[in-house]
C-alpha positions in Angstrom: 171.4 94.8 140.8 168.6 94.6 138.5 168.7 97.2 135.7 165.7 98.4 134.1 164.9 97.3 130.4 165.1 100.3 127.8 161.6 100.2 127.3 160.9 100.5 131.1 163.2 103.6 131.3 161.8 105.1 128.1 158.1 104.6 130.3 159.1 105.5 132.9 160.4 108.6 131.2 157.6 109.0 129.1 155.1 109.0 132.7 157.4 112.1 134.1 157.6 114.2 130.9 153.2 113.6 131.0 153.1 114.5 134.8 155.2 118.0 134.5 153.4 118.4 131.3 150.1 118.7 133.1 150.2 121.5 134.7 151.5 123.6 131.9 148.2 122.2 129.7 146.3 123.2 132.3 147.5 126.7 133.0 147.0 127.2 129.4 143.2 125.9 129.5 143.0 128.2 132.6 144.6 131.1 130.4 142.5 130.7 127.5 141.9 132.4 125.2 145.4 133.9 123.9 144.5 134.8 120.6 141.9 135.0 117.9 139.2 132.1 117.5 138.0 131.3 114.2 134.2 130.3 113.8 133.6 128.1 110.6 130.3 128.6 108.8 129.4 126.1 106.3 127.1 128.1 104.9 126.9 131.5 102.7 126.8 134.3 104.3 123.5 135.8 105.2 121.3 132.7 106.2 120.4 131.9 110.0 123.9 130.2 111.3 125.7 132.7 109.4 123.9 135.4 111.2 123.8 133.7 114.4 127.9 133.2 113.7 128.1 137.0 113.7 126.0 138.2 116.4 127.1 135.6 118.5 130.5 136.3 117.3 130.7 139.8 118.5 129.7 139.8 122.3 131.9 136.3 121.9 135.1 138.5 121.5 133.6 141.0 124.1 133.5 138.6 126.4 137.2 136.3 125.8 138.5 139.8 125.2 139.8 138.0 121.5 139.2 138.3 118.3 136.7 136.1 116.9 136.6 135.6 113.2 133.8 133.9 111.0 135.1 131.7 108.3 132.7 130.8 105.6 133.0 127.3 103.9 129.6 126.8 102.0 129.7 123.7 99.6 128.8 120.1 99.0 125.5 120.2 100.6 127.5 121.9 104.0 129.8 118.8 104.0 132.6 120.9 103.4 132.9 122.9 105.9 131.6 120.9 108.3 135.0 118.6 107.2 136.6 121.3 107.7 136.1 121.8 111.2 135.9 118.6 112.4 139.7 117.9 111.1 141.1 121.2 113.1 142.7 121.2 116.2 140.6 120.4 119.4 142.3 123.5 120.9 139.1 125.4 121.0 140.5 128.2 118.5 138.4 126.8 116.1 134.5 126.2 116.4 131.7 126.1 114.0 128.3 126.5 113.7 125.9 123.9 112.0 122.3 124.2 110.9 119.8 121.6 110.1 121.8 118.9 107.5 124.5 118.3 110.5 122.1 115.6 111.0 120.8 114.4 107.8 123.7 114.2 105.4 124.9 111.2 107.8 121.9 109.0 106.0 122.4 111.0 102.5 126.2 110.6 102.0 128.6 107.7 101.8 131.3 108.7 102.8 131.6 111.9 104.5 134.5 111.7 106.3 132.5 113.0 109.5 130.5 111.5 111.9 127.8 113.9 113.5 128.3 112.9 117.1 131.8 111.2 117.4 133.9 113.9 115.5 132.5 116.8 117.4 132.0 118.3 121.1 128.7 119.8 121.3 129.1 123.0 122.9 125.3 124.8 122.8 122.2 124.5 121.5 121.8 127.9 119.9 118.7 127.3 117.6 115.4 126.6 116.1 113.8 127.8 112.5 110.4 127.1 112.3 109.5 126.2 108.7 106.7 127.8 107.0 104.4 126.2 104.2 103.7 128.6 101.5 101.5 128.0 99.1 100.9 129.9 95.7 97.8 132.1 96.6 95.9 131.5 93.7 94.9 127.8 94.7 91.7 127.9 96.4 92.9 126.8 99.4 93.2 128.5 102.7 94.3 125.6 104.8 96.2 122.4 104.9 93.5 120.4 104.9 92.2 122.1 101.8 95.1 122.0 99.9 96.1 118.4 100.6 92.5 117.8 98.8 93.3 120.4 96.3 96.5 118.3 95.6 95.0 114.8 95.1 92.6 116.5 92.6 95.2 118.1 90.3 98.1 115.4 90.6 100.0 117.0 87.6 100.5 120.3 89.3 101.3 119.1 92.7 104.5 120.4 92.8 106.9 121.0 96.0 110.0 123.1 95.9 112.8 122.1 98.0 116.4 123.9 98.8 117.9 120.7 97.2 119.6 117.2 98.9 120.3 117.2 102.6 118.5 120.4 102.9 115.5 120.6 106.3 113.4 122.1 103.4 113.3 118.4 101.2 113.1 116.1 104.8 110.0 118.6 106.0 108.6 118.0 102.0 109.7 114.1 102.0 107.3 113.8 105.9 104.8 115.7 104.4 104.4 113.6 101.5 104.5 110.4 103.5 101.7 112.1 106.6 99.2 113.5 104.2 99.7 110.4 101.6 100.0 112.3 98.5 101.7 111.7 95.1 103.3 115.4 94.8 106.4 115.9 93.2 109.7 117.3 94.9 111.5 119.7 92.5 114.9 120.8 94.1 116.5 124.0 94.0 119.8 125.5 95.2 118.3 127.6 97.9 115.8 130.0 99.0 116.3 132.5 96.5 116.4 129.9 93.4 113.1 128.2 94.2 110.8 132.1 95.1 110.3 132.9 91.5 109.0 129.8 90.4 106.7 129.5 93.5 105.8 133.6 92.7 104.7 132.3 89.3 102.9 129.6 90.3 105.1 126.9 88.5 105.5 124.9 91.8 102.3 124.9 94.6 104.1 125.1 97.6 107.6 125.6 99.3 108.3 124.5 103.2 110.1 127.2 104.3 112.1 128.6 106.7 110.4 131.8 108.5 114.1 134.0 108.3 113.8 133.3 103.9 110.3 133.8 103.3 108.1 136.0 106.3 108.5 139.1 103.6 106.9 137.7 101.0 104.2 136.6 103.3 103.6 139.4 104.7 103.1 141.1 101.4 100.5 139.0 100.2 102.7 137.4 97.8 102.4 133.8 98.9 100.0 132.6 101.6 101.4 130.6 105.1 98.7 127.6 105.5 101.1 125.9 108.1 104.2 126.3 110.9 106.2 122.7 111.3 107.1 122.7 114.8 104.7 121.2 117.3 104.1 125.1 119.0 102.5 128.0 116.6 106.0 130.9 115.9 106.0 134.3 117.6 106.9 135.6 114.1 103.7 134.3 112.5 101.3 133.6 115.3 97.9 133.0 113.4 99.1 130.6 111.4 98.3 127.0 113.1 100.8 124.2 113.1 100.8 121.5 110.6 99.9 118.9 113.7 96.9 121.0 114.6 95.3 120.8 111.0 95.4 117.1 111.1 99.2 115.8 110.5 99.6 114.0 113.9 103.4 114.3 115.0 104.4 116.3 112.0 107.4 118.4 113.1 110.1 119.7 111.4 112.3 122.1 111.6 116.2 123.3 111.0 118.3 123.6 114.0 121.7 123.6 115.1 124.5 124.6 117.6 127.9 125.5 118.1 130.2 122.2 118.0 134.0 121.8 118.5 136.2 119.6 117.1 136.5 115.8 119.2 138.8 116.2 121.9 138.3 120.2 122.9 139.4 120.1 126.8 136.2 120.0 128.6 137.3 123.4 130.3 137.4 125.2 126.8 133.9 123.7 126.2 132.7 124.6 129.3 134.0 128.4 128.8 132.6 128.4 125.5 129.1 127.0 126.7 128.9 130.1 129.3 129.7 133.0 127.0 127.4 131.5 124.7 125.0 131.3 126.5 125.2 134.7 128.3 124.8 136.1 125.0 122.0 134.3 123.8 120.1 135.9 126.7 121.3 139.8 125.7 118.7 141.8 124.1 120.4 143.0 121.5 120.7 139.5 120.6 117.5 138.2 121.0 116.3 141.2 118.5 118.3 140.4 116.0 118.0 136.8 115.8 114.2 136.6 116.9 113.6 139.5 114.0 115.5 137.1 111.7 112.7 134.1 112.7 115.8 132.1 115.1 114.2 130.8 118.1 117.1 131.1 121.0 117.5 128.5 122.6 120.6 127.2 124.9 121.5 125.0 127.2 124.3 122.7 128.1 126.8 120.6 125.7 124.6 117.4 127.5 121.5 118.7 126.2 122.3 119.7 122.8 124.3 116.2 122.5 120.7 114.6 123.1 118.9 116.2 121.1 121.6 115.6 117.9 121.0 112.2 118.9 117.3 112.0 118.7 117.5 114.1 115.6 119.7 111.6 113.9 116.7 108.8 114.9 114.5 110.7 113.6 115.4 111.8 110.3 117.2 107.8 110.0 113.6 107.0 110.0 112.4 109.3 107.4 115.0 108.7 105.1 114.1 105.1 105.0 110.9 105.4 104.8 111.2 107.6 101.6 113.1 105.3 100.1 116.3 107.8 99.8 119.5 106.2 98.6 122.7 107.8 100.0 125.0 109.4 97.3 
């Protein structure tokens, strides 16, 4: 009689240990959740994925009848905890959050450790923050147009603030440099609350914006919106025209983002995660907050927000190397 190799029996074993594993794995995708899930925000606290973490977060737990706890990991241009979440476990008890440099820093940093679509299962498309161009309202200039020309006659004060490397504030300044063919200088700053005072003072000319950062200081007067960067005019600010309607044909920018999972997530857990999601993107408590924050809801399914990541990418590829940017 023939007797099986070792390695044939320890197969063979291997096959049966896999087949009456599968139905426990999937009685516990069918159970979950069991405990608390842990949202990781690379950010600080108090910008628009942090805020959409915690709204979000709330009628989350509601709904999975969990806990769910937001975990803030700013740093490194949101590298870190964007590291951070795609090394955790794909058991969906840990998601995150990302904004508008999920798909930038690929072109901006070496070695990140991350890729932005093979290390992550998009979930939803949460997302959209119009960017705003404010200008310093004592240049005599009331629209794009006028201060483009304002700009090529006073080269040596053509200054743009941006929230620093990676940021959707420097690639929305880097496109506008390249569309309206200027010479203006990008002066970086960590964040929205570093680079107000010197656009308040009139040190720099203009800051690109998002609506959530600077809406109160337009609507007191204290800087003046020429321009929106999306392609549609903002509910939050809508006389001001889009940049593509004063003349920048194709100009749109803007900072977006989702809710991802770590590779490997069980399509189940996504798909669970996709519906709560979703059903409380369309609450409207939710939509209050978030829409009186500037955050355009958006949604979706995991397919649809894993296209548009990919034609993000494209995009801001193209912009980056058109600029001239050399990764870090």
């Amino acid at each position: 009689m023939h007797t099986p190799s070792l390695l044939t029996r320890l197969a063979r074993a291997a096959a049966i240990a896999s087949l009456a594993a599968a139905p426990l794995l999937a009685a516990a995708q069918a159970a979950y959740p069991t405990r608390a899930i842990k949202i990781i925000v690379p950010a600080p606290p108090g910008g628009a994925i942090d805020t959409i973490a915690r709204v979000v977060g709330d009628k989350l737990a509601a709904a999975l009848g969990q806990a769910v706890v937001v975990d803030n990991r700013p740093g490194a241009s949101n590298n870190l905890g964007t590291d951070v979440l795609a090394k955790a476990p794909p058991d969906g008890y840990t998601i995150g959050i990302v904004g508008g440099s999920h798909n930038i820093n690929k072109y901006l940093f070496k070695n990140l450790g991350w890729d932005p679509e093979k290390s992550f299962e998009p979930i939803v498309y949460t997302h959209e923050v119009p960017l705003v161009f404010a200008m310093y309202p004592q240049i005599p200039a009331k629209t794009l147009p006028e201060f483009i020309a304002w700009m090529k006659a006073h080269p040596d004060q053509a200054k743009i603030a941006t929230s620093g490397r990676g940021s959707a504030q420097e690639m929305a300044a880097e496109m506008f440099r390249m569309a309206s063919g200027t010479q203006m200088l990008l002066v970086p700053y960590k964040g929205s609350s570093a680079a107000h005072p010197d656009l308040l003072a009139g040190r720099t000319a203009l800051y690109i914006d998002t609506i959530s950062a600077i809406q109160a200081q337009v609507k007191g007067g204290n800087v003046r919106a020429i321009a929106v960067s999306t392609r549609k005019r903002t509910a939050a600010l809508p006389d001001v025209p889009t940049a593509e309607e004063q003349g920048l044909k194709g100009y749109d920018a803007n900072t977006n983002g989702g809710f991802l999972a770590p590779a490997g997530t069980p399509k189940a857990i996504v798909a669970r995660l996709n519906t709560e999601i979703n059903a409380a993107l369309k609450l409207p408590e939710v939509r209050a907050k978030l829409e009186a924050a500037g955050i355009e809801i958006q949604g979706g399914t995991p397919q649809e927000y894993a296209a548009l990541i990919k034609s993000d990418l494209a995009k801001w590829g193209k912009v980056v190397k058109e600029a001239g940017i050399q990764p870090e």
